[in-house]
N, CA, C and O atoms as a DFTB+ gen file, in Angstrom:
700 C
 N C O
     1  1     -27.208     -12.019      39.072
     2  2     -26.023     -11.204      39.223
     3  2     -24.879     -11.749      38.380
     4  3     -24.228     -10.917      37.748
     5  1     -24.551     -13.014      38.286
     6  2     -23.538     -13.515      37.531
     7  2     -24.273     -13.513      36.096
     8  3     -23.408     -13.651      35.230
     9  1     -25.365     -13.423      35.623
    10  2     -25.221     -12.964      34.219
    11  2     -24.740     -11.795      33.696
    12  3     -24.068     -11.742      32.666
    13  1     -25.164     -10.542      34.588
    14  2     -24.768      -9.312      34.082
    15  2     -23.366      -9.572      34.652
    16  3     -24.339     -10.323      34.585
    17  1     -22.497      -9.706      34.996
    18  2     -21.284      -9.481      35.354
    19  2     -20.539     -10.042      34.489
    20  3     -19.380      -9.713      34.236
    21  1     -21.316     -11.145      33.856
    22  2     -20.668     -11.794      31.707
    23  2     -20.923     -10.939      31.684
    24  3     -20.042     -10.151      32.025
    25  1     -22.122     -10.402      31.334
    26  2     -22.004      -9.312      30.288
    27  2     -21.578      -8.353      30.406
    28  3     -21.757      -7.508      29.528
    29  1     -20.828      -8.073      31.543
    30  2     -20.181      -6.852      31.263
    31  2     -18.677      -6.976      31.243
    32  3     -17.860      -6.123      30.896
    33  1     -18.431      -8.420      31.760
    34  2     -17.066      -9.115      31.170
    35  2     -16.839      -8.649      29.735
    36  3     -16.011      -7.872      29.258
    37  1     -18.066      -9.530      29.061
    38  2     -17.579      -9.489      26.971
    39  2     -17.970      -8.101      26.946
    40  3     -17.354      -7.612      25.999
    41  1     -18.661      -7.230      27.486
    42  2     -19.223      -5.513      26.837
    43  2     -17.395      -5.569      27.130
    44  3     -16.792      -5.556      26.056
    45  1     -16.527      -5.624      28.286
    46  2     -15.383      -5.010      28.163
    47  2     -14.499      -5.712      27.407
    48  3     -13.663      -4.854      27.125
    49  1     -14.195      -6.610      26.960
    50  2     -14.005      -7.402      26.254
    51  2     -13.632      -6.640      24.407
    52  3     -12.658      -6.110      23.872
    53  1     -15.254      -7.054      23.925
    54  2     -15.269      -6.087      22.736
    55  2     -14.623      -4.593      22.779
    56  3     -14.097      -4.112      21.775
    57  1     -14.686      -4.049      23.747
    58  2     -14.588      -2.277      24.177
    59  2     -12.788      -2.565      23.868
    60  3     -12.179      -1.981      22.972
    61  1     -12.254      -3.419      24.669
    62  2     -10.713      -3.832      24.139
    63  2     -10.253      -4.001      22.852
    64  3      -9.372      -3.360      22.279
    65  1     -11.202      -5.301      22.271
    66  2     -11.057      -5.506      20.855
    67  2     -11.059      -4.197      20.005
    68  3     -10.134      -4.001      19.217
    69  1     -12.315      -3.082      20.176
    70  2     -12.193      -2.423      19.267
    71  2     -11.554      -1.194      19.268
    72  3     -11.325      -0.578      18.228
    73  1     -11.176      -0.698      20.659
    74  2      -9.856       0.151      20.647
    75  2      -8.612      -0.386      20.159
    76  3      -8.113       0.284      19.255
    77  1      -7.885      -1.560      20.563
    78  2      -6.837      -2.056      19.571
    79  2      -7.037      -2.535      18.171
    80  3      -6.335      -3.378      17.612
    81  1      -7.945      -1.987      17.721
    82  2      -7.661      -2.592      16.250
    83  2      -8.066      -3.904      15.822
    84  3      -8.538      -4.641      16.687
    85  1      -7.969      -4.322      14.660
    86  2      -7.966      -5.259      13.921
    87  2      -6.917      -6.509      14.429
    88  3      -5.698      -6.364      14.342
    89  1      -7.675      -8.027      15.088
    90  2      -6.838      -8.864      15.986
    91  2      -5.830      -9.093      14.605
    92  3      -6.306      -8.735      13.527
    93  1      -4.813      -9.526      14.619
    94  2      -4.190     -10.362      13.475
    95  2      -3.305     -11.175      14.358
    96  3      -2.746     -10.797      15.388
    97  1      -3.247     -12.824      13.568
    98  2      -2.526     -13.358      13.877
    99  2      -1.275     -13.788      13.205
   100  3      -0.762     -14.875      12.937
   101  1      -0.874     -12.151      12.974
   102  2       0.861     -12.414      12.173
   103  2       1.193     -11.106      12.170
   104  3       0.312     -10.281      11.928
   105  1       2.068     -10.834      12.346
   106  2       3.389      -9.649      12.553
   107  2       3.006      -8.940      11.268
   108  3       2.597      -9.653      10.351
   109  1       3.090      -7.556      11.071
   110  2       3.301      -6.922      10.016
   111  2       4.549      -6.400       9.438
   112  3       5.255      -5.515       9.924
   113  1       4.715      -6.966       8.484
   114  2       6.242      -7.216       8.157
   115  2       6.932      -5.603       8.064
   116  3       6.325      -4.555       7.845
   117  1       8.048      -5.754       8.250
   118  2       9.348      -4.607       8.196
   119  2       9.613      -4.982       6.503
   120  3       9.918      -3.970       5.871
   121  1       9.589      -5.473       6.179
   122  2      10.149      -5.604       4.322
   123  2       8.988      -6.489       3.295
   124  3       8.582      -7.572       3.715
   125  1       8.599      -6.076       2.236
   126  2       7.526      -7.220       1.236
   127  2       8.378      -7.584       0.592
   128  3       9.360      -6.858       0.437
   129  1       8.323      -8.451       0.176
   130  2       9.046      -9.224      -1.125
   131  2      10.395      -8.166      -1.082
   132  3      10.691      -7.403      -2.001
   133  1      10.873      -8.257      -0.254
   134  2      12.598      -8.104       0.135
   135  2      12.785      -6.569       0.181
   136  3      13.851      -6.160       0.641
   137  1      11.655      -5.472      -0.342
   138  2      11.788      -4.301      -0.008
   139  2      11.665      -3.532       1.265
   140  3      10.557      -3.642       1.790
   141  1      12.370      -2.916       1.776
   142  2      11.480      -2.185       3.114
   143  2      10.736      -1.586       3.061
   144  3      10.629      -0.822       2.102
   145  1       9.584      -1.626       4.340
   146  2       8.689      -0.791       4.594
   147  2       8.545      -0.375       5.908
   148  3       8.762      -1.200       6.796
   149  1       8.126       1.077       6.274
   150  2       7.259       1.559       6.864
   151  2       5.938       0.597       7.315
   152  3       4.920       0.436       6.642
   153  1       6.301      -0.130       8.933
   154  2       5.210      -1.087       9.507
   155  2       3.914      -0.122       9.886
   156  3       2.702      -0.332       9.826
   157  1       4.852       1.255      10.386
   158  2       3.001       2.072      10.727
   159  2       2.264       2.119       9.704
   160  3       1.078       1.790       9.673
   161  1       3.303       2.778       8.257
   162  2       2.324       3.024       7.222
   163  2       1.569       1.952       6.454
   164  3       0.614       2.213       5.722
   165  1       2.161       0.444       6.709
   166  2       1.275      -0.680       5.689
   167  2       0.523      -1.290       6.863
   168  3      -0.577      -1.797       6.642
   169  1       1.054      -1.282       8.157
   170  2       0.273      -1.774       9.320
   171  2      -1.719      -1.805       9.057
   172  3      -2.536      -2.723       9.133
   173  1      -1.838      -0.440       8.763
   174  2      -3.493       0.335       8.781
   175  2      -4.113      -0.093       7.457
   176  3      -5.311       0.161       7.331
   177  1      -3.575      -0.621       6.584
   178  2      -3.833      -1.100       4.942
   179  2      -4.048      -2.797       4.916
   180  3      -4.576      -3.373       3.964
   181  1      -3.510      -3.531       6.213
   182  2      -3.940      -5.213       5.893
   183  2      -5.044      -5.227       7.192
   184  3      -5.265      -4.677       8.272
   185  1      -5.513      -6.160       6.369
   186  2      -6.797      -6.880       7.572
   187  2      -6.432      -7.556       8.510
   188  3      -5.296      -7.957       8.762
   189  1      -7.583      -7.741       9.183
   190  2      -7.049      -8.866      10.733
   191  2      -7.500      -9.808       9.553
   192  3      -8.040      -9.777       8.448
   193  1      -6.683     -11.067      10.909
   194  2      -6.490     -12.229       9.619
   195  2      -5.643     -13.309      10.751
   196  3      -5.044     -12.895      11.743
   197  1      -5.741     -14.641      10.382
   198  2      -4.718     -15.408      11.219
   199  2      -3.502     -15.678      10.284
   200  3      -2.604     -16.172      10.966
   201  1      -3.077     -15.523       8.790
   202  2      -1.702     -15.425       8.550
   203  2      -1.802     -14.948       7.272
   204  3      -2.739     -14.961       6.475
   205  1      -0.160     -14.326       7.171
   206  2       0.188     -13.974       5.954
   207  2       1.120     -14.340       5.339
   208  3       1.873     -15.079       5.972
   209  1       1.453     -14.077       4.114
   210  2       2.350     -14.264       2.856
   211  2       2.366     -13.440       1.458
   212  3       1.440     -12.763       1.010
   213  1       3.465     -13.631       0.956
   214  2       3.355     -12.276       0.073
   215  2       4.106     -13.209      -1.508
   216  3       4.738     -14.250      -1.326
   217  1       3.934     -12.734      -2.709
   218  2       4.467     -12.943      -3.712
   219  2       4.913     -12.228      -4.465
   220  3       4.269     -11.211      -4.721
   221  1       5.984     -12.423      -5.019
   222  2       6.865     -11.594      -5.702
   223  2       7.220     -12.173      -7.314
   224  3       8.016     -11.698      -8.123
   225  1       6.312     -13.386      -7.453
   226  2       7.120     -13.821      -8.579
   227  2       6.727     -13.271     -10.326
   228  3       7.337     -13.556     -11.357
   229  1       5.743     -12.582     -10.181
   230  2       5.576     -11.618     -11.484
   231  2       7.113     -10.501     -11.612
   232  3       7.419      -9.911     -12.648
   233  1       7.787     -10.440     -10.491
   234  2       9.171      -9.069     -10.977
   235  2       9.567      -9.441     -12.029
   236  3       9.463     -10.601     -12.430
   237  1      10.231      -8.245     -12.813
   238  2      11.414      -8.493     -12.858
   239  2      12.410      -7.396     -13.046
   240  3      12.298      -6.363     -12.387
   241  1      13.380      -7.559     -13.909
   242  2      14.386      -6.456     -12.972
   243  2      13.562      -4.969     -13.801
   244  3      13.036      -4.814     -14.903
   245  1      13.765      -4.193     -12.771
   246  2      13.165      -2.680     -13.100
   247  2      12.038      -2.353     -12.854
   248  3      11.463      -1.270     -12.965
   249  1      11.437      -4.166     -12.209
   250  2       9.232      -3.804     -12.863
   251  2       9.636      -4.790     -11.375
   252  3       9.936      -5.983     -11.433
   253  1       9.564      -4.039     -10.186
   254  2       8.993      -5.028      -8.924
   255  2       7.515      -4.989      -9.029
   256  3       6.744      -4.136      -9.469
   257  1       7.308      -6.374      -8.400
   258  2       5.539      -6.714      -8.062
   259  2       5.672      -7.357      -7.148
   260  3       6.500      -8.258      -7.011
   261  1       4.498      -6.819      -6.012
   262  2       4.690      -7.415      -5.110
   263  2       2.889      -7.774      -4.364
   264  3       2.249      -6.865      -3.836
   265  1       2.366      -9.156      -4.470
   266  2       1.335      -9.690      -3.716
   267  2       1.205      -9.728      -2.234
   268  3       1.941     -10.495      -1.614
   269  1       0.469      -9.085      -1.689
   270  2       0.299      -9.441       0.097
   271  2      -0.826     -10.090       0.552
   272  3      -1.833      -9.383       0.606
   273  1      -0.961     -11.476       0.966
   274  2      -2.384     -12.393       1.308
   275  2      -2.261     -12.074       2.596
   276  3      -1.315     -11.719       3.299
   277  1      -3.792     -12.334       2.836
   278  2      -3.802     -12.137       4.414
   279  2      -5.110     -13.331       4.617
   280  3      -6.234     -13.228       4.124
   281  1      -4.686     -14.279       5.340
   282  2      -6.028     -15.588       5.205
   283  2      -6.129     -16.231       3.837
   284  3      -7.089     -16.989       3.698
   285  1      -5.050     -16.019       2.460
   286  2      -5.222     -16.329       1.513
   287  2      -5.963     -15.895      -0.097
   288  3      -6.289     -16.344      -1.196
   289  1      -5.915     -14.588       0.822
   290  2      -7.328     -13.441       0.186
   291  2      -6.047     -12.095      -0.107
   292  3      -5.297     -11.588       0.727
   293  1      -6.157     -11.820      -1.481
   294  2      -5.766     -11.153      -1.995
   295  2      -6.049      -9.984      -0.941
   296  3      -7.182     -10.120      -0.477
   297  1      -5.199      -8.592      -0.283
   298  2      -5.307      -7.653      -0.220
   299  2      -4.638      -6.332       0.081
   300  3      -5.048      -5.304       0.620
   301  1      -3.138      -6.790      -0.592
   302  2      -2.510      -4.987      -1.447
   303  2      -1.857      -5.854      -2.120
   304  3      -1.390      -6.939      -1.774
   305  1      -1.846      -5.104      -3.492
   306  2      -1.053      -5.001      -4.924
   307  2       0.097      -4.721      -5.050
   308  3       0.240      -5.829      -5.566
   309  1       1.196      -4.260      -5.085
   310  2       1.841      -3.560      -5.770
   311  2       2.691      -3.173      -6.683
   312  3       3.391      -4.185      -6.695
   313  1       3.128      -2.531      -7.400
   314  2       3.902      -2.654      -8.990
   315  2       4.506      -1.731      -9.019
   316  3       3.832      -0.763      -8.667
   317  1       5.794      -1.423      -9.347
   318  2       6.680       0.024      -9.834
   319  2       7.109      -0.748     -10.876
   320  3       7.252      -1.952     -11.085
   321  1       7.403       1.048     -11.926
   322  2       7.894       0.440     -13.381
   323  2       9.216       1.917     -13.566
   324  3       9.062       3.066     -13.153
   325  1       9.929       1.587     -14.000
   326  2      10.795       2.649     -14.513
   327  2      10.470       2.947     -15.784
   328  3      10.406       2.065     -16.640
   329  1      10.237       4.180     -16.034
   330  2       9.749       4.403     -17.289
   331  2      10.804       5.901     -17.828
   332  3      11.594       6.527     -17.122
   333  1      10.526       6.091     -18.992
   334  2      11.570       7.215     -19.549
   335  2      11.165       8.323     -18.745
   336  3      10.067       8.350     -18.188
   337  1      12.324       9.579     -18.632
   338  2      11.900      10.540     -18.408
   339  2      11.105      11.510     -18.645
   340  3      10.718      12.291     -17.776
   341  1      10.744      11.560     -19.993
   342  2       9.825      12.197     -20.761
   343  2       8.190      12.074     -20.305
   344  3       7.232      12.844     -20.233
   345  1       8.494      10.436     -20.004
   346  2       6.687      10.211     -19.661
   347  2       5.814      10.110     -18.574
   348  3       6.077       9.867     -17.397
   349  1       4.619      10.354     -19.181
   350  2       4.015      10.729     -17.570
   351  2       2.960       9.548     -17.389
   352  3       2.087       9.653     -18.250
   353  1       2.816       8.759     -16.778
   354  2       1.733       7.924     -16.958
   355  2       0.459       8.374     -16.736
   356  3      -0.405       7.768     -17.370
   357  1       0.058       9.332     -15.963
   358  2      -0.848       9.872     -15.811
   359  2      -1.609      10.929     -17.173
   360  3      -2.742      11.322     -17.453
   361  1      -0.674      11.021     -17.558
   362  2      -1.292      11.907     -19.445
   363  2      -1.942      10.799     -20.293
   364  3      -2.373      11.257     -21.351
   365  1      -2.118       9.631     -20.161
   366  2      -2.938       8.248     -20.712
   367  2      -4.611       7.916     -19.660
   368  3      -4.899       6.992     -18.900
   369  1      -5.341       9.070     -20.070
   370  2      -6.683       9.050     -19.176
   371  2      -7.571       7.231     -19.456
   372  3      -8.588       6.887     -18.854
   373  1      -7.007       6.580     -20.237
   374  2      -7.341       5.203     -19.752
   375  2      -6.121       3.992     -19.175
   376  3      -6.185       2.774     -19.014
   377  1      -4.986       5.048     -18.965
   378  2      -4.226       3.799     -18.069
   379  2      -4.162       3.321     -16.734
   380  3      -4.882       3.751     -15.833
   381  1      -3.523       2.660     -16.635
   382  2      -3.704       1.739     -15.562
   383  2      -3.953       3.064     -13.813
   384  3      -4.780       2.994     -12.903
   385  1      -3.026       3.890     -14.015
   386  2      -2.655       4.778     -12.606
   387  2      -3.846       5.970     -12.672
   388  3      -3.964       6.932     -11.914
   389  1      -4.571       5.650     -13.660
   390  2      -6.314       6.511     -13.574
   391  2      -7.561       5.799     -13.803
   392  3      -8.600       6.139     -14.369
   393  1      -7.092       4.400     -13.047
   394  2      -8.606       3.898     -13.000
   395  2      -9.253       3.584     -11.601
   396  3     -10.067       2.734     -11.242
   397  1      -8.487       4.734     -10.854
   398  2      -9.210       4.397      -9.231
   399  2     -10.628       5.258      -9.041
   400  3     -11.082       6.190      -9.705
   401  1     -10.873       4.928      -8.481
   402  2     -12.305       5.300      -7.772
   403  2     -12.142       6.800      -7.236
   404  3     -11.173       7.149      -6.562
   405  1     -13.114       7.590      -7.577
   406  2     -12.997       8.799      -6.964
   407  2     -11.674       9.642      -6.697
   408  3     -11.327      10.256      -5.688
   409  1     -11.035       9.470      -7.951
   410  2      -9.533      10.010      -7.802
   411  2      -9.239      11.427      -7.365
   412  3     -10.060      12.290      -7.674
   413  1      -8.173      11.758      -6.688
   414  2      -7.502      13.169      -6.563
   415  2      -6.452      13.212      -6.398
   416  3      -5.796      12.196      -6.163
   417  1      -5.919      14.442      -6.468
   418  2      -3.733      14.538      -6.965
   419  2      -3.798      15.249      -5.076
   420  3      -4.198      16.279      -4.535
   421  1      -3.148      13.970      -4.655
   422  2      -2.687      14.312      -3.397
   423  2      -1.426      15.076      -3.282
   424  3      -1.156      15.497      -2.157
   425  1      -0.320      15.415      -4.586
   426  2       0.609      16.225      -4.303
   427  2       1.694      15.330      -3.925
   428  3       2.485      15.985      -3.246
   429  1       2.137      13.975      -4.078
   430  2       2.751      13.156      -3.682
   431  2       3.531      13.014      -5.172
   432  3       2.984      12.505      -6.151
   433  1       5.027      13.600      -5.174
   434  2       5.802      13.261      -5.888
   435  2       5.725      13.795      -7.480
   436  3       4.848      14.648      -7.351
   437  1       6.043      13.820      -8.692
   438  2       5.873      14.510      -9.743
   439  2       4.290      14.694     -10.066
   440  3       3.807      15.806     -10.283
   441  1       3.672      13.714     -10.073
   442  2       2.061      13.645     -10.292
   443  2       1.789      12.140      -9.294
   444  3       2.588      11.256      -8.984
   445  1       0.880      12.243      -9.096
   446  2       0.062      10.653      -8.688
   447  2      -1.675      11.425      -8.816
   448  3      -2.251      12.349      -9.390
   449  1      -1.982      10.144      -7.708
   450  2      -3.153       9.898      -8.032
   451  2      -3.699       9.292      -6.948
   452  3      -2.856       8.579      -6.403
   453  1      -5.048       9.266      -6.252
   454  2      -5.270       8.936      -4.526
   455  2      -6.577       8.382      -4.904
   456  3      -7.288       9.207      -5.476
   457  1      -7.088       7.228      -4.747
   458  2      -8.514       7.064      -4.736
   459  2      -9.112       6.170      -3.557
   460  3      -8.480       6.043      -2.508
   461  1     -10.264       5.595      -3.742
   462  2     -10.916       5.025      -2.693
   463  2     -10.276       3.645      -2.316
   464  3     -10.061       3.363      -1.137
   465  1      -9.972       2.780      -3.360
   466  2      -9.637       1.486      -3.876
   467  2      -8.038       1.385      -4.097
   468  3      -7.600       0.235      -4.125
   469  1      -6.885       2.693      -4.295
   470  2      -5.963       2.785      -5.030
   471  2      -5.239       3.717      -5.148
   472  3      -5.786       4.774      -4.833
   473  1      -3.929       3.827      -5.565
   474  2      -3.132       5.502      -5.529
   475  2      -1.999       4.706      -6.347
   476  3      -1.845       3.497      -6.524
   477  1      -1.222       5.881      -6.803
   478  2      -0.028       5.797      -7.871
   479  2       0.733       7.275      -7.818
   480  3       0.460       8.416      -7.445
   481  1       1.724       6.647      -8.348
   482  2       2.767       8.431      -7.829
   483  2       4.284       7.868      -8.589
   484  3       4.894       6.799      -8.557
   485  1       4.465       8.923      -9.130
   486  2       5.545       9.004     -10.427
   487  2       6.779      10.369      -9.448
   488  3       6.526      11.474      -8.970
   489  1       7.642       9.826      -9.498
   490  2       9.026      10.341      -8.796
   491  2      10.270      10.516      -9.664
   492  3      10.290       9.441     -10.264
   493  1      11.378      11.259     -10.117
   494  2      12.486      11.521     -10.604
   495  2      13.248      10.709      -9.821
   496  3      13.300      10.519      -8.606
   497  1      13.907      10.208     -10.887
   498  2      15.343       9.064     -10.814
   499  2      16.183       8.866     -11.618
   500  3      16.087       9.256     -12.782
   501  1      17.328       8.118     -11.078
   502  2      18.678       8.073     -12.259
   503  2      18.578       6.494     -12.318
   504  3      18.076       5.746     -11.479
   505  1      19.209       6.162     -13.576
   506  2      19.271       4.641     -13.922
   507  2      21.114       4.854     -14.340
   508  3      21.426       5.617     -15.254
   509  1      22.047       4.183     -13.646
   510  2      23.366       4.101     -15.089
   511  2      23.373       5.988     -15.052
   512  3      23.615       6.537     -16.127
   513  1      23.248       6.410     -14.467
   514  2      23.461       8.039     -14.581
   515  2      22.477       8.627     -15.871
   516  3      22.868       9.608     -16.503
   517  1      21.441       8.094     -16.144
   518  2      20.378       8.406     -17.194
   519  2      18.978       9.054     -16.280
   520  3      18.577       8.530     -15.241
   521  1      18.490      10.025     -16.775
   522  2      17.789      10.245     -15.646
   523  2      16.407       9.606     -16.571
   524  3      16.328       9.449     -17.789
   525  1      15.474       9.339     -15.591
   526  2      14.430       8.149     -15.858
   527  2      13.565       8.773     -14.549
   528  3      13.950       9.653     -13.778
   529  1      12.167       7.988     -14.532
   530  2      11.042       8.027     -13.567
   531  2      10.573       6.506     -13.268
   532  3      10.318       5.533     -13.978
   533  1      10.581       6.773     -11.839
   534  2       9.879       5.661     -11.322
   535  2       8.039       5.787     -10.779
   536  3       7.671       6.797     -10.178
   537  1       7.311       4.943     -11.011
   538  2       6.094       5.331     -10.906
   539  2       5.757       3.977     -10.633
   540  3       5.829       3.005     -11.385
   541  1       5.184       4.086      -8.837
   542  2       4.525       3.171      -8.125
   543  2       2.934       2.809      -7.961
   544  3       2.199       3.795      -8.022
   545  1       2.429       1.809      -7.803
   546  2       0.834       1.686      -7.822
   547  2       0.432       0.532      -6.880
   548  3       0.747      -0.649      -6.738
   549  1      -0.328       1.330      -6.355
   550  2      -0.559       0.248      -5.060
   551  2      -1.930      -0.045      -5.092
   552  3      -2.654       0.950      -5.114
   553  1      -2.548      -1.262      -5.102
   554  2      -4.430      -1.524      -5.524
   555  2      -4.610      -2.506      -4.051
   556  3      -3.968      -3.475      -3.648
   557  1      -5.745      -1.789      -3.504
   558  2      -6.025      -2.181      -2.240
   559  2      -7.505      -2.945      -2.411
   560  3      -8.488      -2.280      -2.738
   561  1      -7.600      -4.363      -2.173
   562  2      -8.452      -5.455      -2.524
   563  2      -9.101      -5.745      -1.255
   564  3      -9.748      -6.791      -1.299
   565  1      -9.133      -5.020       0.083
   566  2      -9.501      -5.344       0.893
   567  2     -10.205      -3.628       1.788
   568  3      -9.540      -2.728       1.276
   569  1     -10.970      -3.148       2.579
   570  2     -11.221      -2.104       2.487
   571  2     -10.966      -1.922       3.979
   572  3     -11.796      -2.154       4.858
   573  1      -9.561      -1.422       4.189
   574  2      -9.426      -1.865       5.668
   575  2      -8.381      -0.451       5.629
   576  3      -7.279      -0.506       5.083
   577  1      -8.823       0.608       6.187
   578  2      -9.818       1.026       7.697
   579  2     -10.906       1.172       6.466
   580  3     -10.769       1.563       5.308
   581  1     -12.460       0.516       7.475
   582  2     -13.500       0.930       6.448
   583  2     -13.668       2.098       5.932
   584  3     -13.930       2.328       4.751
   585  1     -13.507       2.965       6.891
   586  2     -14.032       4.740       6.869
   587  2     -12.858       4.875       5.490
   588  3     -11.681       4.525       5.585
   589  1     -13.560       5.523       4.095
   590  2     -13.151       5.657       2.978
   591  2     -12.347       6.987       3.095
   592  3     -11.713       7.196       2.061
   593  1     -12.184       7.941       4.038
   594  2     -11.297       9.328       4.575
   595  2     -10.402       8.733       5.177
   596  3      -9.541       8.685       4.299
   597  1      -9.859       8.103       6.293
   598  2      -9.096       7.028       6.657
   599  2      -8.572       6.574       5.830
   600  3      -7.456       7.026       5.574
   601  1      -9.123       5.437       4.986
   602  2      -7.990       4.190       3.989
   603  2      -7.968       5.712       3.180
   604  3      -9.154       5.505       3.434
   605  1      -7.874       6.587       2.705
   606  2      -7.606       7.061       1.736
   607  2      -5.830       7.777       2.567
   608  3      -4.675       7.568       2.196
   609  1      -6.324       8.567       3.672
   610  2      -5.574       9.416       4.133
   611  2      -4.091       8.073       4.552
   612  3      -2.900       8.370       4.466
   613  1      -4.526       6.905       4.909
   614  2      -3.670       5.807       5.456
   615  2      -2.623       5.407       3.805
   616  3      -1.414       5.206       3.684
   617  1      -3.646       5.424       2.854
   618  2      -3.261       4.782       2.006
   619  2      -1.723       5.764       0.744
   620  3      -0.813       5.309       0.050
   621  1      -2.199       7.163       1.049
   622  2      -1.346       8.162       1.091
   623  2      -0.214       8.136       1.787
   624  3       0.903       8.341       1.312
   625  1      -0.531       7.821       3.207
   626  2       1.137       7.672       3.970
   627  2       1.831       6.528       3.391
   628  3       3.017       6.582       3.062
   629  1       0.870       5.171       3.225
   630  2       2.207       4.550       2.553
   631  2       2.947       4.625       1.189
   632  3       4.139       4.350       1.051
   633  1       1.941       5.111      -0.005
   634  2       2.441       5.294      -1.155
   635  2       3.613       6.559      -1.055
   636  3       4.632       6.431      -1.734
   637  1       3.500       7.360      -0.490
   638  2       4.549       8.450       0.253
   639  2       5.711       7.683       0.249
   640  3       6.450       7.484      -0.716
   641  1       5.901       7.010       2.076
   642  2       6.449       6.233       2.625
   643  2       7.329       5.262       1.541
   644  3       8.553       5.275       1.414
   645  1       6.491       4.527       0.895
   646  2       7.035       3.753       0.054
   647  2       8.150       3.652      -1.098
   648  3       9.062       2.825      -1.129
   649  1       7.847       4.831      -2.196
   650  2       8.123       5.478      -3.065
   651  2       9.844       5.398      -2.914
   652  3      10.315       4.631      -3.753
   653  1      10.778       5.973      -2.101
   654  2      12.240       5.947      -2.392
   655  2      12.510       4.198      -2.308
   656  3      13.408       3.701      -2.988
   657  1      11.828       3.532      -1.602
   658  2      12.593       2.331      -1.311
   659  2      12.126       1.734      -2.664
   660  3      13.064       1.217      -3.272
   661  1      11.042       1.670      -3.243
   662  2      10.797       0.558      -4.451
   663  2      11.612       1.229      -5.440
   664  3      12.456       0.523      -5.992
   665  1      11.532       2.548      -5.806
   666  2      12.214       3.260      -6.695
   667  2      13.378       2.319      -6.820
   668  3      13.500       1.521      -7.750
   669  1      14.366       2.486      -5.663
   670  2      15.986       1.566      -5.437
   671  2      15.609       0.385      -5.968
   672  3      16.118       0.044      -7.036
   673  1      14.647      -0.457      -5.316
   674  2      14.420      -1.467      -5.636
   675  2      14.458      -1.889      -7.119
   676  3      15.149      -2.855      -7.444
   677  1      13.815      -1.273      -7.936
   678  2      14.144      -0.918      -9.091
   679  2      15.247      -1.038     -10.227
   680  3      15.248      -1.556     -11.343
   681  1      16.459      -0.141      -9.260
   682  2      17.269      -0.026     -10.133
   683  2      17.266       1.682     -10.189
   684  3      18.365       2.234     -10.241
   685  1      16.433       2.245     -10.183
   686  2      16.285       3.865     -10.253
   687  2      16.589       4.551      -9.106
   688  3      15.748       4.742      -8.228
   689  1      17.875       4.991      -9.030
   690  2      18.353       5.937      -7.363
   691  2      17.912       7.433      -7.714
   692  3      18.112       8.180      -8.672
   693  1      17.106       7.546      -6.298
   694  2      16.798       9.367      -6.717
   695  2      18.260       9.826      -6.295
   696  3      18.947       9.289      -5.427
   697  1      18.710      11.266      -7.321
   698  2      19.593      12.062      -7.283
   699  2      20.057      12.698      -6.567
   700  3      20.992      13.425      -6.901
């Protein structure tokens, strides 16, 4: 009798674990590398893990980058660049914001781009009263929610989500 009653201790146990999610042992931050974020929307994009840290030291002004470790293991990217108004990064079929996996135009902002691994999304902005584009890219190194409809649909809310605050971050205020 006291064996099955373990086991149905840990059966409830796990049944806990895997309705709450992924254990982590560290807070999911309100700001990366000094930008804000949306905790629901980057919350569903890091792994369980016992700690994190983030790097910022590739920026610089106009071009934020921002590293997020989780256990020391690379897993989200991210980069905004202000670029002229004229250009589209997405019209360069070997650059950087069209080499995700199974891509599609989720409709997020002037053009982007949504894949299994990755997403990017180009937005209207002013620099100095010049109007300019900001275009964000976020590369996800870790595959967390596994289900590839999930991280895709998750990975959409934050590049969404994201988009006005790095823009600022930047230097580029939308109008």
């Amino acid at each position: 009798m006291a064996a099955g009653a373990a086991t149905a201790g840990t059966l409830a146990a796990v049944a806990v674990a895997v309705c709450t999610g992924p254990e982590r042992g560290y807070a999911v931050p309100t700001r990366i590398c000094g930008t804000p974020v949306a905790p629901g929307t980057l919350g569903p994009l890091l792994p369980p893990g016992g700690s994190y840290r983030e790097s910022d030291r590739a920026s610089r002004p106009g071009g934020p980058r921002c590293r997020l470790y989780v256990d020391d293991e690379l897993a989200v990217y991210l980069s905004g660049d202000v670029v002229p108004a004229g250009l589209n990064p997405f019209d360069n079929p070997r650059g950087l914001v069209n080499r995700f996996e199974n891509p599609g135009k989720p409709g997020i902002g002037i053009d982007s781009r949504l894949g299994d691994d990755g997403a990017a999304a180009l937005i209207a902005c002013e620099r100095q009263g010049v109007p300019m584009r900001f275009v964000l890219h976020v590369d996800l190194s870790y595959e967390v929610p596994p289900d590839t409809g999930e991280r895709r649909r998750r990975l959409g809310e934050f590049l969404a989500s994201a988009l006005v605050e790095w823009s600022t971050a930047a230097g580029c205020a939308r109008g």
